[in-house]
C-alpha positions in Angstrom: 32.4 17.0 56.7 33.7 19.2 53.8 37.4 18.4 52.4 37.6 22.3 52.3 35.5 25.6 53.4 36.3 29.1 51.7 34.7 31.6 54.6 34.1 34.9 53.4 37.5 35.2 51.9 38.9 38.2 50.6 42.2 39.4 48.8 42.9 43.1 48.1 46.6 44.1 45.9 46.9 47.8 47.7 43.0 49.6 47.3 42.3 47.3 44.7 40.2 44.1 46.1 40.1 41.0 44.0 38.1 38.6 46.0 35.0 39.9 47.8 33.4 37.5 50.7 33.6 34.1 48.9 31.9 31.7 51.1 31.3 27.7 50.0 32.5 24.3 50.4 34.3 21.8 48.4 33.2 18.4 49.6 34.9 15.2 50.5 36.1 12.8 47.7 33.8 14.7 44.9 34.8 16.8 41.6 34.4 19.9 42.3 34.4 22.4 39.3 35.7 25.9 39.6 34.4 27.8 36.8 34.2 32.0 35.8 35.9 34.4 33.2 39.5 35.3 32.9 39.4 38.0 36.0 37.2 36.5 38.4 39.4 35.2 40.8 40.3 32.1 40.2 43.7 31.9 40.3 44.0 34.0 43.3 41.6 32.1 45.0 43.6 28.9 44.1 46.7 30.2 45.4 45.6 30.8 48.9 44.4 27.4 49.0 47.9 26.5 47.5 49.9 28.7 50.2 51.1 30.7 47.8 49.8 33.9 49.1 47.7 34.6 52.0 44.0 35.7 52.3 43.7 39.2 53.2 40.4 38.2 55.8 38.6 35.4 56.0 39.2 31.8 57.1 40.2 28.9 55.0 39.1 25.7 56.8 41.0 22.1 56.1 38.7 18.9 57.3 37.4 20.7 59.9 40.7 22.7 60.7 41.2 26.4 60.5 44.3 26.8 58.7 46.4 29.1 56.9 49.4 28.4 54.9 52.8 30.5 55.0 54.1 28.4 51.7 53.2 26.1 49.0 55.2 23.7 51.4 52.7 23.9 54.3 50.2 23.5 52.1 51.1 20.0 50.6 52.6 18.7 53.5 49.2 18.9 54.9 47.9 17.1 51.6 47.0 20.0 49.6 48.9 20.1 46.0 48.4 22.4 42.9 49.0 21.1 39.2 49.5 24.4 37.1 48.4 24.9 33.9 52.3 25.4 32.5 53.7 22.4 33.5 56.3 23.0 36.7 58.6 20.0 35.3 62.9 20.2 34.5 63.3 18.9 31.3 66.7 17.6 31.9 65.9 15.4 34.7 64.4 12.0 34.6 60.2 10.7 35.6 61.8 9.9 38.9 64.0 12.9 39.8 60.9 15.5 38.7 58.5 13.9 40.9 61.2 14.1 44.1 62.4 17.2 42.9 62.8 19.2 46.3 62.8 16.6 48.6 65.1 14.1 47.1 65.7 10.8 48.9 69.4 9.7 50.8 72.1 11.5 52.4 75.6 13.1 50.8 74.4 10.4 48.2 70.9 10.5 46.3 69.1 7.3 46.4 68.1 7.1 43.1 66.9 3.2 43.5 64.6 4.1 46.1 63.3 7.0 44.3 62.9 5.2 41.3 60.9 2.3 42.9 58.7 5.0 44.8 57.7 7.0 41.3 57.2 3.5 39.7 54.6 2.9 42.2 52.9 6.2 41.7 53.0 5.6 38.1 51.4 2.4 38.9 48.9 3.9 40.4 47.6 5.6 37.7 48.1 2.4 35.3 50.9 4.4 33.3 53.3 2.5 31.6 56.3 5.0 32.3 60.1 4.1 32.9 60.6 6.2 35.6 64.2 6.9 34.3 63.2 8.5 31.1 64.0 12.2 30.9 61.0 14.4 31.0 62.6 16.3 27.6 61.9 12.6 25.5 57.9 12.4 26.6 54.6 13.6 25.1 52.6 16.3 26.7 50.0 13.9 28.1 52.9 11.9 29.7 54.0 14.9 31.1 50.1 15.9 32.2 50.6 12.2 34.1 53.9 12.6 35.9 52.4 16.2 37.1 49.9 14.0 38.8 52.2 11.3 39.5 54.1 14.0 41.2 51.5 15.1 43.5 50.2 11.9 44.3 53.9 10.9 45.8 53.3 13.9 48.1 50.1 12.1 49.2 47.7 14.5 47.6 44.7 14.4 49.6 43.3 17.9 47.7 44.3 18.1 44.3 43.7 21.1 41.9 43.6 20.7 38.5 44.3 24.1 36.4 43.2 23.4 32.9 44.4 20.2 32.6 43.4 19.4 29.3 44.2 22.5 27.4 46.8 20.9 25.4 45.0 17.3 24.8 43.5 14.9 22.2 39.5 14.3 22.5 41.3 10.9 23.3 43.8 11.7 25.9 41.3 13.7 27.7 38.9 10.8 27.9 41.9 9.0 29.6 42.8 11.5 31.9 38.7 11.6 33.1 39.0 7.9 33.7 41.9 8.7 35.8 40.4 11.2 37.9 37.5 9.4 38.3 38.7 7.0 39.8 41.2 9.4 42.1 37.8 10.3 43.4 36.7 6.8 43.6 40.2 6.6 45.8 39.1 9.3 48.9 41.1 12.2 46.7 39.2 15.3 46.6 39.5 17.2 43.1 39.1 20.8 42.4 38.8 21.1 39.0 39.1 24.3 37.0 38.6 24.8 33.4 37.0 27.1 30.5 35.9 24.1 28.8 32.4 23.9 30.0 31.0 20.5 28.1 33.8 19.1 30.5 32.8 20.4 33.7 29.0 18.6 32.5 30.6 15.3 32.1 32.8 15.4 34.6 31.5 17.1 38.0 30.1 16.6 40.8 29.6 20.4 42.1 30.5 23.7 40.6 30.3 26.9 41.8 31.2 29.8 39.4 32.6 33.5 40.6 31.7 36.6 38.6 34.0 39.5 39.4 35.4 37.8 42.6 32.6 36.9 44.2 30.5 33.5 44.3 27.2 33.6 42.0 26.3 30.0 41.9 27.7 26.9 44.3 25.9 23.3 44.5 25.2 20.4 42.5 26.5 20.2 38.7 23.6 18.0 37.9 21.4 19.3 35.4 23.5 22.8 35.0 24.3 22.8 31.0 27.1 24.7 29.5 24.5 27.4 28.1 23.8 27.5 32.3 27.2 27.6 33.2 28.5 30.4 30.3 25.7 32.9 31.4 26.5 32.7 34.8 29.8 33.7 34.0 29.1 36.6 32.2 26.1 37.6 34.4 23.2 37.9 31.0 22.3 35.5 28.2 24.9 35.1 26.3 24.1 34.7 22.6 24.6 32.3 19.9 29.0 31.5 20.3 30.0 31.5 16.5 28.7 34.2 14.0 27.5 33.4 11.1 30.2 32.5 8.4 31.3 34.7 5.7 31.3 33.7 2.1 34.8 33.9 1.0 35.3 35.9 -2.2 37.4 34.9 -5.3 41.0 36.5 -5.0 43.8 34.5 -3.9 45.1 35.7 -0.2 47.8 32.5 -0.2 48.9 30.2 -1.7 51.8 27.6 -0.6 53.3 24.5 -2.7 55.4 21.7 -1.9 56.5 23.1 1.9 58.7 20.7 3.4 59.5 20.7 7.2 62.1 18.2 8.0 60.5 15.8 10.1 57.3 17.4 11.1 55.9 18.3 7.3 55.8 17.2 3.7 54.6 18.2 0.4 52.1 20.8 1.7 50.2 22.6 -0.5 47.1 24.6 0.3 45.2 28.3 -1.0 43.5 30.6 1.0 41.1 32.7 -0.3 40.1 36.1 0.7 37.6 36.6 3.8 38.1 32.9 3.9 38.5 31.3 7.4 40.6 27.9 7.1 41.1 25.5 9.9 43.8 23.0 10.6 42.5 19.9 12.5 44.8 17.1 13.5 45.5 15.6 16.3 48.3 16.6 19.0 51.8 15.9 17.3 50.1 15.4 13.8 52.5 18.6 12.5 49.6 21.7 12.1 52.1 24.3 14.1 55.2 23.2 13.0 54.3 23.3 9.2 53.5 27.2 9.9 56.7 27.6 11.9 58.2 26.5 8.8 56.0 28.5 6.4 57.0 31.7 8.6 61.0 30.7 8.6 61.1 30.0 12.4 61.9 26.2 11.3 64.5 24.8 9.1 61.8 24.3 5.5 61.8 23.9 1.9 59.1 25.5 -0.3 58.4 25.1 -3.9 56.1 28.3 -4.2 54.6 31.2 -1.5 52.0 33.5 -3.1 50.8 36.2 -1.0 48.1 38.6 -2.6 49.0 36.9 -6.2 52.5 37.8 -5.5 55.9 35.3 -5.4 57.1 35.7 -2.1 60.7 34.4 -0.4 60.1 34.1 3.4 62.7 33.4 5.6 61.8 35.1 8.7 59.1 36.3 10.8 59.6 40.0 10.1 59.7 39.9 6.3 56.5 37.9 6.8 55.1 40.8 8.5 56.3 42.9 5.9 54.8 40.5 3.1 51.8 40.8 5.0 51.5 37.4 6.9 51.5 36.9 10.6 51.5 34.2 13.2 50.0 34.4 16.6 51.8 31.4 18.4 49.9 28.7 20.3 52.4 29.7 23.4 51.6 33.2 24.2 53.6 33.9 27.5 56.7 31.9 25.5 56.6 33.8 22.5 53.3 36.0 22.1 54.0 38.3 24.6 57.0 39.8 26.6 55.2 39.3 29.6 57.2 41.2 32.0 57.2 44.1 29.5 54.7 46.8 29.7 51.6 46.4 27.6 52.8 50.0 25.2 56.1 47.7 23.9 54.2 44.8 23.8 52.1 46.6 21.4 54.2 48.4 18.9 57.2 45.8 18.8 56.3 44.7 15.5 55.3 48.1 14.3 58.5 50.5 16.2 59.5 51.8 13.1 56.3 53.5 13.0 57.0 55.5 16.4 61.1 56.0 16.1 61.8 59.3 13.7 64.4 58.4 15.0 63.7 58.7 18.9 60.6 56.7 20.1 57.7 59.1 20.5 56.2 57.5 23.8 53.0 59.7 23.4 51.8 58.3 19.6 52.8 54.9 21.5 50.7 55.5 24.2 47.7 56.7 21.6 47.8 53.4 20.0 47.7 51.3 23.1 44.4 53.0 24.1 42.8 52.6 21.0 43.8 49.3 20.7 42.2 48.8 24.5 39.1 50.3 23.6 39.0 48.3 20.3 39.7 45.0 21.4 38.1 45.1 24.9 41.3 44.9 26.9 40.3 44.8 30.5 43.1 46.6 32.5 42.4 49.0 35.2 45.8 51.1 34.3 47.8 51.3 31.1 51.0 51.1 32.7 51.5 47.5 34.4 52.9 45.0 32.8 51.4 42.3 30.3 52.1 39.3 33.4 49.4 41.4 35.2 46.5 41.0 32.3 44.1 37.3 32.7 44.4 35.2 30.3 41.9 36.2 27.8 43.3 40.0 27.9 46.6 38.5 27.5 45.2 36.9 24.3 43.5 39.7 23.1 46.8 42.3 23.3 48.7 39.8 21.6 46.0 39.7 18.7 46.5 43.7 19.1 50.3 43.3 18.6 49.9 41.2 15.3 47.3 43.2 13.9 49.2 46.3 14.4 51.0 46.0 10.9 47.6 45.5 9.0 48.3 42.0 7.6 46.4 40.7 4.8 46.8 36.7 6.0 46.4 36.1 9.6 47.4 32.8 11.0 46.1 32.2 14.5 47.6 29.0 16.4 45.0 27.7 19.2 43.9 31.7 19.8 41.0 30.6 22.8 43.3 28.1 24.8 42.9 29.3 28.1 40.5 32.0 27.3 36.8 32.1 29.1 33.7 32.0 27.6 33.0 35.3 27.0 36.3 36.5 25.8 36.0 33.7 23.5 32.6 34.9 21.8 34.7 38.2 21.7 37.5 36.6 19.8 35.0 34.7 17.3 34.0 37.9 16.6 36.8 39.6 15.4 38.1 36.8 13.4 34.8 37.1 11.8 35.2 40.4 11.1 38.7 40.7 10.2 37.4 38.1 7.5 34.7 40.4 6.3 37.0 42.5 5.6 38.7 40.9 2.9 41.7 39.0 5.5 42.4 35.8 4.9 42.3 33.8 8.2 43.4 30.3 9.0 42.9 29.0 12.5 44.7 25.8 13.9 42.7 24.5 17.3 42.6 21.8 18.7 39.0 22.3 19.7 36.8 20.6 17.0 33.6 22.5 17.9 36.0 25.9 17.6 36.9 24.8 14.0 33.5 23.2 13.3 32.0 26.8 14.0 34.3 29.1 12.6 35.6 27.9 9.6 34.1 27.5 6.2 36.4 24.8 5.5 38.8 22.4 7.3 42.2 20.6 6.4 43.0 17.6 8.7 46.6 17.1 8.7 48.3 14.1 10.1 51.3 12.4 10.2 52.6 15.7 8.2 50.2 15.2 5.5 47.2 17.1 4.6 44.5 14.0 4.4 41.3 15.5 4.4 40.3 18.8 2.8 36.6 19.3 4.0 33.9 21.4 3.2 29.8 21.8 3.2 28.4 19.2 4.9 31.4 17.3 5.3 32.4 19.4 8.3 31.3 17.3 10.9 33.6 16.0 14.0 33.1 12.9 13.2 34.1 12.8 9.6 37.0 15.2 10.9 38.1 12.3 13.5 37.9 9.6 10.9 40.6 11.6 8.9 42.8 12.6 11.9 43.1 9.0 13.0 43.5 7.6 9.8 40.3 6.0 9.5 39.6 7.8 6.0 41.6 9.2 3.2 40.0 12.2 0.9 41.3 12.2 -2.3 40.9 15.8 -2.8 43.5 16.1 -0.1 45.8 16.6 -2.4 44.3 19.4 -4.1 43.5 21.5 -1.0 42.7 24.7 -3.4 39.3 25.9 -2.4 36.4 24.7 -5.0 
């Protein structure tokens, strides 16, 4: 008997229907993939399953049980728990008190013994070596990736979803966390697993089934489905050759930094940039890549020998007279500081560039003029021009953001993990512009931690680690293994040092 059974389920916001007739089954104690752009359904799909909204028709059937839920409450207490892709933990608190959080143990008094020796168990259970009193502020992202789990496993997860659960990862920690579901499986624990990252899915699934536009185009076995499969039955047509073809870089300077210094994160960076060059950052999680451009752009406490933008001394102490000098910085976190995502998407756009439309009151209609260019230039998918950004997917989200930053016509471009969370096909999009945004004469640097995204992009690679550059790769050095050995300290490049292009 299936764990769960979507029957022509549909979910309409006013005239506007989302999910059209999605019929299939998620089977017991397997690894079930669910796969499709940014759009498709998805999430909508995941949070009727979660309670967290209802179906509009359609029945949603629970081991053999019609059900429907009123709350995320129902839903787990009938096994069925959601792990979101931002991480739904108080910082403040301890392991212990996040994974009761909301149905804490004891009277008047909290039983904080009891709790603790409970969430030591679950941490057991997933072989984590994790005082359960350590607060949730002190630990790594993959630790926090763990108590997530830890979390729902307390609540006696029988149906656990999995919402890009490796989006901020290590090649390493991801490996780990597969073992760990695995054998969740291997336990009776049915896993819905959703992610963009499609070589995952391969290695890791039992079934798939993909939606296109909010209905179901594919569901059954993931056995001999490749990612080339998978990616063009998202899109719905052959989808060509991801990366473009790299540029040549020409030979005027676009940057140049010397001897930055961020206190505890960075030291003794220097690096050029060329023109049309595109310049990745490899490193592993922690290994200092955003902060030493947090500090580059003033929004960390730095020291800096020399900046050189176009040829040209700079001092930069702040975002906006980055902007001004013609450098900007599209942050890794785009709902924290990206976008203003209960904003419309028209401020959104011009916030960098207002100036341009207040002489001296804001003229709303050359605001509105931009946004639909920028729309019809960057492929943002919106069905109205007035909602806010919260309503866009995730790769729309992405791509107004890239909008916003581009707005002021920078001639360096630094772009911090621009695909995480962004489908296949928005991705190719995004590879695309970076491409030709480089043609153009921009210098680009791109920090990923996706090797293949680096590996195909970039005409030449810096791996940075422990807040040193160590590696400064080109031709056919760029490989991922030779980009590991540097990462993990396996390999020291002596040209690391002199990080200027040849």
């Amino acid at each position: 008997m299936p764990a769960v059974q979507f029957r022509a389920i549909t979910r309409s916001f006013g005239p506007v229907e989302v999910l059209h007739g999605v019929t299939f089954d998620i089977g017991a104690a397997e690894i079930h993939a669910l796969i499709g752009e940014n759009g498709a359904g998805k999430s909508t799909l995941m949070k009727i399953l979660g309670g967290y909204q209802p179906q509009t028709s359609g029945e949603m059937v629970l081991d053999g049980q019609p059900v429907t839920f009123r709350s995320s409450r129902e839903a787990e207490a009938r096994g069925v728990v959601l792990i979101h892709q931002e991480f739904n933990l108080a910082d403040d608190l301890s392991v212990a008190q996040n994974i009761f959080l909301g149905r804490e143990l004891g009277g008047a008094l909290l039983n904080d013994a009891e709790m603790n020796r409970q969430a030591q168990a679950a941490l057991n259970r997933l072989n984590v070596n994790l005082d359960p009193g350590t607060r949730v502020r002190d630990l790594s992202v993959p630790q926090k990736q763990l108590v997530e789990i830890a979390k729902a496993l307390s609540r006696d997860a029988r149906v656990l979803v999995m919402d890009e659960p490796t989006a901020t990862l290590t090649t390493r920690e991801t490996d780990v966390l597969f073992t760990l579901i695995r054998r969740l499986r291997d336990d009776g624990v049915t896993i819905l697993y959703i992610s963009h990252k499609l070589d995952e899915v391969q290695a890791l699934a039992d079934s798939v089934t993909v939606l296109r536009d909010g209905a179901v185009v594919f569901s059954g076995p993931a056995a001999g489905k490749t990612p080339h499969d998978l990616a063009n039955l998202m899109v719905g047509r052959e989808l060509e050759e991801m990366f473009p073809v790299k540029g040549q870089p020409s030979e005027k300077e676009a940057l140049h930094v010397e001897g930055l210094d961020v206190p505890g994160w960075a030291h003794d960076i220097t690096f050029t940039l060329q023109a049309g060059e595109v310049l990745g950052f490899a490193g592993l999680v922690g290994s200092g890549r955003t902060e030493l451009f947090e500090g580059l752009l003033g929004l960390r406490r730095h020291t800096v020998g020399q900046v050189r933008v176009g040829g040209r001394a700079m001092r930069i102490d702040n975002p906006g007279k980055a902007a001004r000098a013609g450098v900007v910085y599209l942050s890794e976190d785009r709902k924290g500081k990206g976008l203003l995502v209960d904003f419309q998407l028209r401020p959104n756009l011009t916030l960098m560039t207002l100036e341009q439309y207040a002489r001296p009151l804001l003229d709303i209609g050359a605001e509105t003029r931009a946004l639909e260019g920028a729309v019809k230039t960057y492929g943002i998918r919106t069905g109205r021009l007035d909602v806010a950004a919260s309503a866009l997917s995730g790769g729309n989200q992405q791509k107004l953001a890239l909008a916003r930053i581009l707005e002021v016509n920078p001639d360096v471009i630094v772009l911090d993990e621009p695909t995480r969370g962004v489908d296949v096909g928005a991705k190719r999009e995004i590879y695309l512009l970076i491409q030709a945004l480089a043609e153009s004469g921009k210098g680009i640097i791109v920090i990923s931690s996706e090797l293949t995204e680096l590996l195909g992009l970039c005409q030449r690679l810096l791996v940075v680690r422990e807040g040193h550059i160590v590696g400064n790769l080109t031709g056919g050095e760029l490989t991922e293994q030779e980009v590991i050995q540097y990462a993990t300290g396996l390999k020291a490049n002596a040209r690391a040092l002199e990080a200027a292009p040849r």
